[in-house]
N, C-alpha and C positions, 0 to 999 in steps of 0.2 A: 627435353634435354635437361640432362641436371647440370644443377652450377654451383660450384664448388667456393668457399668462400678462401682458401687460402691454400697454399705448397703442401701442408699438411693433410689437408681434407683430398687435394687434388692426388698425393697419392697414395694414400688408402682408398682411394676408388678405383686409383689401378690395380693396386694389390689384390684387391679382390676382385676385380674382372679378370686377372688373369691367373689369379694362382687358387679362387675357392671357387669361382661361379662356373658350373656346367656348362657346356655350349653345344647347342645343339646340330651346329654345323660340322662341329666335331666331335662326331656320335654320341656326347654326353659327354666327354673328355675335358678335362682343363688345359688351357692354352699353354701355360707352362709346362705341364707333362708334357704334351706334344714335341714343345721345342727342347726341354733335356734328351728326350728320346731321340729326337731327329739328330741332336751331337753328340750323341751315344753311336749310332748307326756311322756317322759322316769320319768320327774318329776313328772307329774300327775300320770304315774301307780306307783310308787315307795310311791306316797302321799297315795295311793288307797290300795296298799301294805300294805303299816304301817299299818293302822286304822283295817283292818282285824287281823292283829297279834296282835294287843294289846287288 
């Protein structure tokens, strides 16, 4: 486990766990693209939503 000696270190090791480092759970992808993508997708049907109900 790594241990982080302060706020600072603690996150830049998020930073790059979620926005440089690969994951192979998700095809090689970074976690952050995944989730701008996913509120890219969720905004457009939510946009696509509206305009039907009104």
């Amino acid at each position: 486990m790594l241990e982080c000696q302060n706020k600072e270190e603690s996150a830049d090791l998020f930073r790059g766990f979620n926005y440089r480092r690969f994951h192979e759970t998700l095809k090689y992808n970074k976690p952050m693209n995944i989730y701008y993508d996913n509120l890219k997708v969720n905004d457009e049907n939510y946009i696509k939503f509206s305009e039907n109900v009104a």
